[in-house]
N, C-alpha and C positions, 0 to 999 in steps of 0.2 A: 497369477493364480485365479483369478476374479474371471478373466477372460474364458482361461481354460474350464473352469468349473461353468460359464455360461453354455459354452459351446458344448462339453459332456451333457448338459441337462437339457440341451434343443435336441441330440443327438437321442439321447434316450427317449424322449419325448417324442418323436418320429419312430423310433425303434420299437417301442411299446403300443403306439400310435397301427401299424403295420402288423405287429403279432395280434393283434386284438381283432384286426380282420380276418387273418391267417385262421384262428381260431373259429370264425362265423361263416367259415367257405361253406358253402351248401350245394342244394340243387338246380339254385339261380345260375349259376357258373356254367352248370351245362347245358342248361336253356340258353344264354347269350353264345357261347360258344359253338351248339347245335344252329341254331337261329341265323346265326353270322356265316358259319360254313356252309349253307341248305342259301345264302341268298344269290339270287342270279343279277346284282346288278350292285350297288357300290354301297360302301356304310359313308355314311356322315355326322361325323364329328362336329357338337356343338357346345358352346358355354362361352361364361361372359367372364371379361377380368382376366383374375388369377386360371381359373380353372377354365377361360379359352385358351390361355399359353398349354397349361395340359391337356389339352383338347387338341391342340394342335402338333404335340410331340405324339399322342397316341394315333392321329393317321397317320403321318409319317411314317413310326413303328410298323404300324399294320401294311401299308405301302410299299414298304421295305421287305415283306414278307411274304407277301401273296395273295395279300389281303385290301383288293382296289379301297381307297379312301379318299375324302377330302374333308378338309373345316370348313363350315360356313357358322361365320359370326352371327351371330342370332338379333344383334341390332341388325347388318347389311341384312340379313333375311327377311326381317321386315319391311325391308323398303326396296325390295324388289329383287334380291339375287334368290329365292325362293326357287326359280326355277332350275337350279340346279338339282334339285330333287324330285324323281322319279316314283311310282306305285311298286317298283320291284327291289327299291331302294330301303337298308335300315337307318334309323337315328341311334345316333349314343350320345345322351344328352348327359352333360356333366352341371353338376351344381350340389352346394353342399347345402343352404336352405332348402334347395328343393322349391323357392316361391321366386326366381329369381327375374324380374317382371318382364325380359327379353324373351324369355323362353318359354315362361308361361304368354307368352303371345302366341309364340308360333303354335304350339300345342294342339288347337282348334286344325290347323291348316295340314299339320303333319297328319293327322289323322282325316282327315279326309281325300288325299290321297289315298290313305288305306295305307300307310306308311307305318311298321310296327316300330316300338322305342325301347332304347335299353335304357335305364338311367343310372348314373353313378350317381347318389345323392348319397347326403349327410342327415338328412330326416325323411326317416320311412312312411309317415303321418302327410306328408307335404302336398301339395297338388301335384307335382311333378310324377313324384313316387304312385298315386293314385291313377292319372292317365297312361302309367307305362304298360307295356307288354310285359318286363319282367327289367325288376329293381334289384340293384345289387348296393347292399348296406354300406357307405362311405363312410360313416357317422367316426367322429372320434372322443374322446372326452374330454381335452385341451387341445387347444393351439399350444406353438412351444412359445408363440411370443407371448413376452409376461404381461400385455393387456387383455391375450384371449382375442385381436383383433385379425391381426394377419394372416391371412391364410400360410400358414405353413406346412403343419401334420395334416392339414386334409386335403392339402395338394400334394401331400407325398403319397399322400392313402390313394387317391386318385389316379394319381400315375403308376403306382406298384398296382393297381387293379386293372388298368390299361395293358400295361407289360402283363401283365401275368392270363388275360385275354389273347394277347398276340401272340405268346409262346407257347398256349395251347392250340392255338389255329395251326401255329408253322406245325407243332409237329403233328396234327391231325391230317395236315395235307403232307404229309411227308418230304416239309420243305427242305432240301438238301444244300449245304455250300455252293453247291452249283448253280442253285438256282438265285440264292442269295447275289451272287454275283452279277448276273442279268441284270440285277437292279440298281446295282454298283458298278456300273463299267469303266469307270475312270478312279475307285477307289483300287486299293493296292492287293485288297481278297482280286477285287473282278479283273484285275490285270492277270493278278497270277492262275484263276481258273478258266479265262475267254483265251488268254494268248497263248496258241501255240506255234508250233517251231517254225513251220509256213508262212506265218505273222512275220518270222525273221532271218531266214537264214540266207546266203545268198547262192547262186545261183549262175549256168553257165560259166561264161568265161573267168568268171573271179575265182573260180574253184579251184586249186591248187591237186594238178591229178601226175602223175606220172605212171610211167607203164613198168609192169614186171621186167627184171631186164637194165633198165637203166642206169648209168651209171651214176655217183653220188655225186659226180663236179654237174651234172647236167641237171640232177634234183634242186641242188643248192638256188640255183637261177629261177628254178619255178616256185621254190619256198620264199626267195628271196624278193621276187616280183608280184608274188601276192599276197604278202604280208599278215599269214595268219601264222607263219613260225611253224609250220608242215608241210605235207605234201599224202594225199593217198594214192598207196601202191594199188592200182588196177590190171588187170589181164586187158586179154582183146574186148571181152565183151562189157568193161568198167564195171567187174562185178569187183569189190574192194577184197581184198588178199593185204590189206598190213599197214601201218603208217610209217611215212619217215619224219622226225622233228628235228628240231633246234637240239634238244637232249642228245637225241642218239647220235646227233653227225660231231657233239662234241664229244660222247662217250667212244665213238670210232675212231676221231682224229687220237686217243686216246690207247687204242686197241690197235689199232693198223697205222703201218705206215705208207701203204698204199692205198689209204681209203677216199680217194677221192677215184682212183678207177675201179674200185669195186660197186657190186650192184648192190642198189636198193635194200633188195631184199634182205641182205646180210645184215644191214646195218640197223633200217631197221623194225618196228613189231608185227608182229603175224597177228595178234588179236585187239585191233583196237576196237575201241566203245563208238557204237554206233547208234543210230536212233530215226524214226521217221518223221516224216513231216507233220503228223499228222501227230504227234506227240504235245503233249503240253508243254510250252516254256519251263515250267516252275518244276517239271521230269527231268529235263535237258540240264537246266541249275545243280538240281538236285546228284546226279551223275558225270557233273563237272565237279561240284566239292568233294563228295564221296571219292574220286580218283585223282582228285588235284591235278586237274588238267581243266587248258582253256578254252580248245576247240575241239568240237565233235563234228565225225562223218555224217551226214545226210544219209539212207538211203533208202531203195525202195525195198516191198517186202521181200524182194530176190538178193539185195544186198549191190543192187546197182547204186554206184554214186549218183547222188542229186545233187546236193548242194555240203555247204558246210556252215556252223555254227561257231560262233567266238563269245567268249564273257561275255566283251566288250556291247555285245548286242545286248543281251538279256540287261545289260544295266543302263542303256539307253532308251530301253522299253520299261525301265524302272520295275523289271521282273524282282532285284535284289531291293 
């Protein structure tokens, strides 16, 4: 119990910690957020400690969103990586003294670029707070650790100020899933909105086609030698008219007793699900489970066959 009652009372403590800002939101917020949106070249994220680890998660966030970023550590700043910052460039300078002696260094240098600062600080009185362009209140009235030493509640305040900066940017820029994605091309959002069916399907001779007409013992051989457990019904011109599967030539051997010389078509569908290349993976998924089926026709916008799709694919491109 001892434990659980610590861990409630650092939780509230943050929690109270974070409404107590929520409550002080102003017209600071629109000025950093105006300020950030209106800049033509990168923000930079600075602070020392605890609060460059949150320094460091807020460009990333912003980076993730549309919002070019990077951290420079404000000791490496002093001692020569300065030149990563440019005059069309902003600061977001985090510190909850507001005196914190790395940052009040650079201070003199930021601004003579012409470089304007946002600061997230915990004392509005501070130097820090005093050289900004526009200060947004981090202050809290405990830490939740019980010597008041560790930075806890003002690195959450910090970073819930961060985040809540960046979520007003994305949707100020009308950042969409899609675009989120571009920035995540190897996470599982940017697989399933970059990759489409192009990406996967296959193509030429692998394509299991048979023609109007054909009999079922001759289909069997093309289903059987391209291994996707179908075959599309085409005319002359491979515009597709039907599928035949594994399903139907057992529901025909089922139905007929001649169904190995009967055609195609009879046996079997006149409306399968089709889709273009030019489709998203994560559409093609979506109208695979929907019909519980594991390959789809290819085609173009005429309904000529191109290619064909299998599960099998989508979950080797870790679509599922």
């Amino acid at each position: 119990m001892e434990i659980i009652d610590s861990v409630k009372k650092t939780l509230k403590i943050e929690a109270d910690s974070i409404n107590d800002v929520y409550n002080r939101v102003g017209s600071e917020y629109v000025d950093a957020v105006e300020m950030i949106f209106a800049c033509k070249g990168k923000i930079i994220v600075t602070g020392m400690g605890k609060s460059g680890q949150i320094g460091k998660k807020i460009a990333a966030t912003m980076s993730s969103t549309g919002t070019p970023a990077v951290f420079l550590h404000p000791a490496e700043g002093v001692h020569g990586d300065l030149g990563v910052i440019r005059s069309e460039d902003i600061v977001i300078a985090i510190s909850n003294s507001g005196e914190t002696e790395e940052i009040v260094t650079l201070l003199p240098v930021i601004k003579r670029f012409g470089v304007k600062i946002i600061s997230i600080v915990g004392r509005v009185n501070s130097t820090l707070a005093e050289r900004s362009d526009v200060v947004i209140d981090a202050s809290v009235k405990m830490e939740a650790c019980p010597l008041n030493l560790a930075p806890t509640a003002s690195t959450t305040v910090a970073l819930a100020i961060g985040d809540a900066i960046a979520v007003a940017l994305l949707e100020k820029r009308g950042f969409k899933a899609e675009d989120f994605a571009i920035f995540h091309p190897s996470g599982s959002l940017g697989k399933k909105l970059l990759t489409r069916v192009e990406d996967l399907y296959h193509k030429g001779e692998m394509v299991p086609v048979v023609k109007l007409g054909t009999n079922v013992a001759d289909a069997i051989y093309e289903i059987s030698s391209k291994g996707f457990g179908c075959a599309a019904i085409v005319d002359d011109n491979l515009i597709v008219q039907g599928i035949i599967t594994d399903g139907d030539l057992r529901r025909g051997m089922q139905k007929y007793q001649d169904v190995f010389e009967r055609r195609v078509e009879e046996i079997g569908s006149r409306n399968p699900k089709l889709i273009t290349k030019k489709a998203l993976a994560a559409k093609a998924l979506k109208v695979m489970e929907e019909n519980s089926i594991t390959s789809l026709l290819i085609v173009d916008d005429g309904n000529k066959i191109e290619g064909i799709l299998h599960l099998h694919d989508l979950l080797r491109a870790k679509i599922i």
